[in-house]
C-alpha positions in Angstrom: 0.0 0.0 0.0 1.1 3.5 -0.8 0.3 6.6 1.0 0.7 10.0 -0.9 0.1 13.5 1.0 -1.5 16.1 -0.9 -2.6 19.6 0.2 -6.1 18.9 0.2 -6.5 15.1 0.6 -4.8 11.4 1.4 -4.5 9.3 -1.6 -4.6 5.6 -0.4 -2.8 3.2 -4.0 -3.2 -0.6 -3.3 -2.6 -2.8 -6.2 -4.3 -1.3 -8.9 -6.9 0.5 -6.8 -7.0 4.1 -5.5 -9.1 5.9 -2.4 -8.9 9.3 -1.7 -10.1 11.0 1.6 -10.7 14.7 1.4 -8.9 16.8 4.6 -9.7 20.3 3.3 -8.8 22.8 6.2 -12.3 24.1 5.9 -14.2 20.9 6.7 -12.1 20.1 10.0 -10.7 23.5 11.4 -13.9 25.0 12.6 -15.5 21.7 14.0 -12.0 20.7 15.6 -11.9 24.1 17.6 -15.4 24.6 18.1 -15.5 21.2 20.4 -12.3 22.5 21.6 -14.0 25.2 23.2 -16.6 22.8 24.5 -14.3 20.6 25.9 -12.2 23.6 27.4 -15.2 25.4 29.1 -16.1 23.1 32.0 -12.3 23.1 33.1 -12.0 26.4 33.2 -15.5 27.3 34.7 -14.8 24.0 37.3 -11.0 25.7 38.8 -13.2 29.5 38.4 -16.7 29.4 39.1 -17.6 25.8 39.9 -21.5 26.5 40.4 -21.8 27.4 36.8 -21.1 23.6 35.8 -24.9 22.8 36.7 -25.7 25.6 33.6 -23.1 24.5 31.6 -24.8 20.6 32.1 -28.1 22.1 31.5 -27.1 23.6 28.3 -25.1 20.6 26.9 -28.4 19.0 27.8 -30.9 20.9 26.0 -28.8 20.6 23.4 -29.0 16.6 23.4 -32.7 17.3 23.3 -33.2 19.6 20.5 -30.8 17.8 17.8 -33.0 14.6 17.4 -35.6 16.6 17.7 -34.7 18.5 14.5 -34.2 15.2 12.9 -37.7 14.0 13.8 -39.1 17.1 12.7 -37.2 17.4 9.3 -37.8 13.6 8.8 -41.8 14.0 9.7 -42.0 17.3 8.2 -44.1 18.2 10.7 -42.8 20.0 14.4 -43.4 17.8 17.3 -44.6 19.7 20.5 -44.3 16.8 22.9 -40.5 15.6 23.0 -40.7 15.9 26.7 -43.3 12.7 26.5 -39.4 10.8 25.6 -37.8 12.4 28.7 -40.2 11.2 30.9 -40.5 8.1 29.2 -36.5 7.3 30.0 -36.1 9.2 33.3 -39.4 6.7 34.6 -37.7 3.6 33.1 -34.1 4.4 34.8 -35.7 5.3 37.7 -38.1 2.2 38.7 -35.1 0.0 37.2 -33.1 1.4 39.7 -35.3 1.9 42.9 -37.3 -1.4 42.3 -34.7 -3.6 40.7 -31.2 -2.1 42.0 -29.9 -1.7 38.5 -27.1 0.1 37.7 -27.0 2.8 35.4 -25.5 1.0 32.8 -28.1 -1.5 32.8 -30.5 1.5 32.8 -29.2 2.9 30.1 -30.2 -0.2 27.8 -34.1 0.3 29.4 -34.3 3.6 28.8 -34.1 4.3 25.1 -35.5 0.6 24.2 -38.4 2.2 26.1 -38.4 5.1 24.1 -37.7 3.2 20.6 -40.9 1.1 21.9 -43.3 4.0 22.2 -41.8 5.9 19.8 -42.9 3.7 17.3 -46.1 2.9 18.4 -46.8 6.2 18.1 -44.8 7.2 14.9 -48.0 6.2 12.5 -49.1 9.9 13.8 -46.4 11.5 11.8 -48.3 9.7 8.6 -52.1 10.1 9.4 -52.1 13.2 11.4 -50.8 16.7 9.8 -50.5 20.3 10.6 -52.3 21.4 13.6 -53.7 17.8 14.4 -50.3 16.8 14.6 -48.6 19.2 17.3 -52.1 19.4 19.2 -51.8 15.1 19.4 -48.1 15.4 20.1 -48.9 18.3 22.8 -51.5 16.4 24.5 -49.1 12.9 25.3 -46.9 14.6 27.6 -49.7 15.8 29.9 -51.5 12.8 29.7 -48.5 11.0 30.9 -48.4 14.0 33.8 -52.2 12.9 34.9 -51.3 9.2 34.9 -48.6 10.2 36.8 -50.4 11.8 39.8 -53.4 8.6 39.1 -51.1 5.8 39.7 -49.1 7.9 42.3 -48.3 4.5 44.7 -45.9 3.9 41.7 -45.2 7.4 40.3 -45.3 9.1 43.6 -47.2 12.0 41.9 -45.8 15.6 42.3 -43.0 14.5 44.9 -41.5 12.1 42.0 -39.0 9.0 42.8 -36.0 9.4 44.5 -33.1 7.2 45.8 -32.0 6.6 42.1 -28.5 5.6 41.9 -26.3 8.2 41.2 -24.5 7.9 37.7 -20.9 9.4 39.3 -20.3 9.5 42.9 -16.4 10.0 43.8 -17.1 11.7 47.0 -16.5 15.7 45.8 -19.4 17.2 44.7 -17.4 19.9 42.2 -15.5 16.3 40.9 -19.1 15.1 40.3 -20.4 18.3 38.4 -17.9 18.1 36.0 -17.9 14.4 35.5 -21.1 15.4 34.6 -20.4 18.0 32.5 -18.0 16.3 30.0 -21.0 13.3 30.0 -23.6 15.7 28.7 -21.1 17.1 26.5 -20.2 13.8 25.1 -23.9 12.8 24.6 -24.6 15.9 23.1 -21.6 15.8 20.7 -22.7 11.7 19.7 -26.0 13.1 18.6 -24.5 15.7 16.8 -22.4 13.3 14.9 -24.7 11.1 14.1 -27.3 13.6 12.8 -24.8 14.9 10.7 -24.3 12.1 9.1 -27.4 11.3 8.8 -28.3 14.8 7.1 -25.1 14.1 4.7 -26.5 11.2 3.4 -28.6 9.6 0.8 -31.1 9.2 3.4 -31.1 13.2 4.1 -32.1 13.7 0.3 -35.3 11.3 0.7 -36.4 13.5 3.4 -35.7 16.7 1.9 -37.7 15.4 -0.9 -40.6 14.4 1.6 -40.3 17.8 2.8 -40.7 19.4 -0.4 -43.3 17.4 -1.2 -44.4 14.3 -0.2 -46.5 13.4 -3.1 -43.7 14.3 -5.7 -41.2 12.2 -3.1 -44.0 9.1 -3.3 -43.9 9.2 -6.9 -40.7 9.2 -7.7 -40.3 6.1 -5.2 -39.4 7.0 -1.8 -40.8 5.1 1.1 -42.5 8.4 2.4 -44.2 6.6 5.4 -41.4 4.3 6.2 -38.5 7.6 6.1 -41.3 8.9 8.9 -41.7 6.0 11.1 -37.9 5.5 11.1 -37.3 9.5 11.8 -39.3 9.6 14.5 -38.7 6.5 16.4 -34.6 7.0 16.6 -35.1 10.4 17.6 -37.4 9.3 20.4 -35.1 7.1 21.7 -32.4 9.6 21.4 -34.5 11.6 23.4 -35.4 9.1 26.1 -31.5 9.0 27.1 -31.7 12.8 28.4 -34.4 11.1 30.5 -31.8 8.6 31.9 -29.1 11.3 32.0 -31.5 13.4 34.3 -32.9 10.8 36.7 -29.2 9.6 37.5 -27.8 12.9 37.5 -30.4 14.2 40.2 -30.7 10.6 41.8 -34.5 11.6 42.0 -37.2 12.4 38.9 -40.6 13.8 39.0 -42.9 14.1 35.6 -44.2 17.6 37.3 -40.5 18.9 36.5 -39.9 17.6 32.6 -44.0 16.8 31.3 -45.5 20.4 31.6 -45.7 22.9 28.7 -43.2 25.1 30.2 -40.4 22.6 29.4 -41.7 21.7 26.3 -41.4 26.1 25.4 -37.5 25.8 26.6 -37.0 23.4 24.0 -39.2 24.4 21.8 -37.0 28.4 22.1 -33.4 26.1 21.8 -34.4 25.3 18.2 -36.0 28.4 17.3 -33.5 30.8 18.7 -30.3 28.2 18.0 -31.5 28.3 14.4 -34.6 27.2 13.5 -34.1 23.3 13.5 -30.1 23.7 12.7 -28.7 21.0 14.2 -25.5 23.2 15.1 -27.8 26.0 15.8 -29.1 23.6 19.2 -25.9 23.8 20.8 -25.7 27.6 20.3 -29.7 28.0 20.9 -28.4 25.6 24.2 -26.5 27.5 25.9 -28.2 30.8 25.3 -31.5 29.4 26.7 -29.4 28.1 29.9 -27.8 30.8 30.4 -29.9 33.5 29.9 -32.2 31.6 32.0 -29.6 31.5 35.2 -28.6 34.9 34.8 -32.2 36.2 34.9 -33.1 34.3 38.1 -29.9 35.7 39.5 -30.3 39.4 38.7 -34.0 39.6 38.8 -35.5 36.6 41.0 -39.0 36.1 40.5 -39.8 38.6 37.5 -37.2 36.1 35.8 -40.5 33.9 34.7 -41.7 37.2 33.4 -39.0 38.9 31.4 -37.8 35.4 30.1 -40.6 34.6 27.5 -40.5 38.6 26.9 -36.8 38.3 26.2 -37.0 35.1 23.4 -40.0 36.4 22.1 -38.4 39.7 21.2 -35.2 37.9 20.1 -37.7 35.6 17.5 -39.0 39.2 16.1 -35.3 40.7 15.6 -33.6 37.4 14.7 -36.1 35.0 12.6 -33.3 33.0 11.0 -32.3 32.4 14.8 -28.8 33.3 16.0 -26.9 30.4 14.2 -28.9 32.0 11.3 -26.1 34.9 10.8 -23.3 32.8 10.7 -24.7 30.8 8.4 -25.4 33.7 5.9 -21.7 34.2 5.8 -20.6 30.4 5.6 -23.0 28.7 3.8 -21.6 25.4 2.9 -23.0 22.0 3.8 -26.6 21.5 2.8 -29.2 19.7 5.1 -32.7 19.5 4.2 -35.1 22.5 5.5 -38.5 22.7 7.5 -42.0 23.1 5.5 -44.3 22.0 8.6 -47.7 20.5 7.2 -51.2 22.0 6.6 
């Protein structure tokens, strides 16, 4: 085998055969120092402000949420309002598993997405017969059913109070140790997920669904599986989401469906996507930590008007900046192309 070093790519000769693997600066530069910075900011926020690590954690973790949530939603075509039905679907799993059972987290962490992949497809057919408004009103409504069943069934839920005495996913007996453990978890679910949505969105499989998103009867006719792209869309990204469910019951050691199921989470994600970039998957991370952030500076500085000025604040932000703030980098490096959003009628 013979290896040759150009400026722009490795060119792999065996026998009579060639490969060639394009290293262009600008396709590895920016990524390479953008998770740099990722992986930098929990160190220096642990040995300078350690408190902040339970923001930075959030962030990383709204993040996780809001990337397979794009890919649902470009997949479906249609925005799902109810991705917080997943969270509780995983953090319930882990943390019966765990109370009930004594299972470990890594045993936990098998439940809790094959519980998500479970529901998530039996309740992917609503991405095909349901559209439009029917679609995020059905999607809406799961999470707060699963909220009433919740406080119903409360011998096994325990209602409002939730579960506790979940084993803890890190315990090395400092608590700052422990947050940024955590940290550089989130981070590397968070970075996994946006890996493998990439490639997803890079792939033959992202031009069938950009087709479906165009439109789906042009798509079915020139012989994509519309309803099986959907189904398979859908279900992943559920299960995706039902890990931040794990992630949350193990991180707290305790987890209640009155904290993740309501409509006020739901709106936190909801502003991640819209602010990050409108369904960007690079625009989550930035849409991540702005949500998380603005949201623990606001409680800081103005206590309880912060539930006030924070919808007044993202609301404004959606006016000034539709494209989202990921939106006005992309206007000045537009490169890759991923599929875009036409929700249904």
């Amino acid at each position: 085998m013979e290896l040759e070093v150009k400026r722009d790519r490795l060119v792999f000769r065996v026998g009579g055969g060639k490969w060639e693997w394009g290293i262009e600066p600008r396709y590895w530069r920016n990524p390479l120092i953008y998770v740099g910075i990722l992986i930098v900011v929990p160190v220096v926020v642990y040995f300078v402000y350690p408190p902040l690590l339970s923001t930075v954690i959030d962030a990383n973790l709204l993040a996780a949420i809001a990337i397979p949530l794009a890919l649902m939603t470009i997949g479906t075509g249609r925005m799902n309002f109810g991705p917080q039905f997943y969270i509780g679907i995983g953090g319930y799993a882990a943390a019966l598993l765990s109370i009930h059972f004594g299972l470990n987290p890594g045993l936990t962490l098998l439940a809790a997405p094959l519980a998500g992949l479970l529901f998530g497809f039996i309740m992917s057919p609503l991405s095909i017969i349901a559209g439009g408004l029917y679609y995020s009103l059905l999607t809406l409504l799961f999470p707060l059913l699963f909220l009433e069943v919740t406080f119903i069934f409360s011998d096994l839920f325990k209602g409002d109070t939730g579960l506790s005495g979940i084993a803890p996913l890190v315990s090395v007996g400092s608590f700052r140790l422990n947050l940024l453990i955590y940290a550089f978890i989130s981070l590397a679910i968070m970075l996994i997920y946006l890996f493998i949505v990439d490639k997803v969105l890079r792939s033959r499989y992202a031009v069938q669904m950009a087709a479906i998103n165009d439109d789906e009867e042009v798509a079915n006719s020139i012989g994509v599986n519309v309803n099986k792209v959907k189904v398979i869309s859908f279900t992943v990204a559920a299960g995706m989401i039902s890990v931040i469910g794990w992630f949350y019951a193990h991180y707290y050691g305790a987890f209640s469906g009155q904290t993740y199921l309501p409509l006020s989470f739901m709106l936190k994600v909801f502003m991640v996507t819209m602010i990050g970039g409108r369904m960007q998957i690079y625009g989550c991370i930035v849409g991540g930590y702005f949500i998380a952030f603005l949201e623990m500076i606001l409680i800081r500085t103005t206590g309880d008007m912060s539930p006030v000025l924070f919808p007044v604040i993202l609301l404004i932000l959606l006016l000034v900046l539709p494209e989202g703030l990921f939106g006005l980098y992309r206007k000045r490096h537009y490169r890759e192309y991923l599929p875009t959003l036409h929700v249904r009628r």
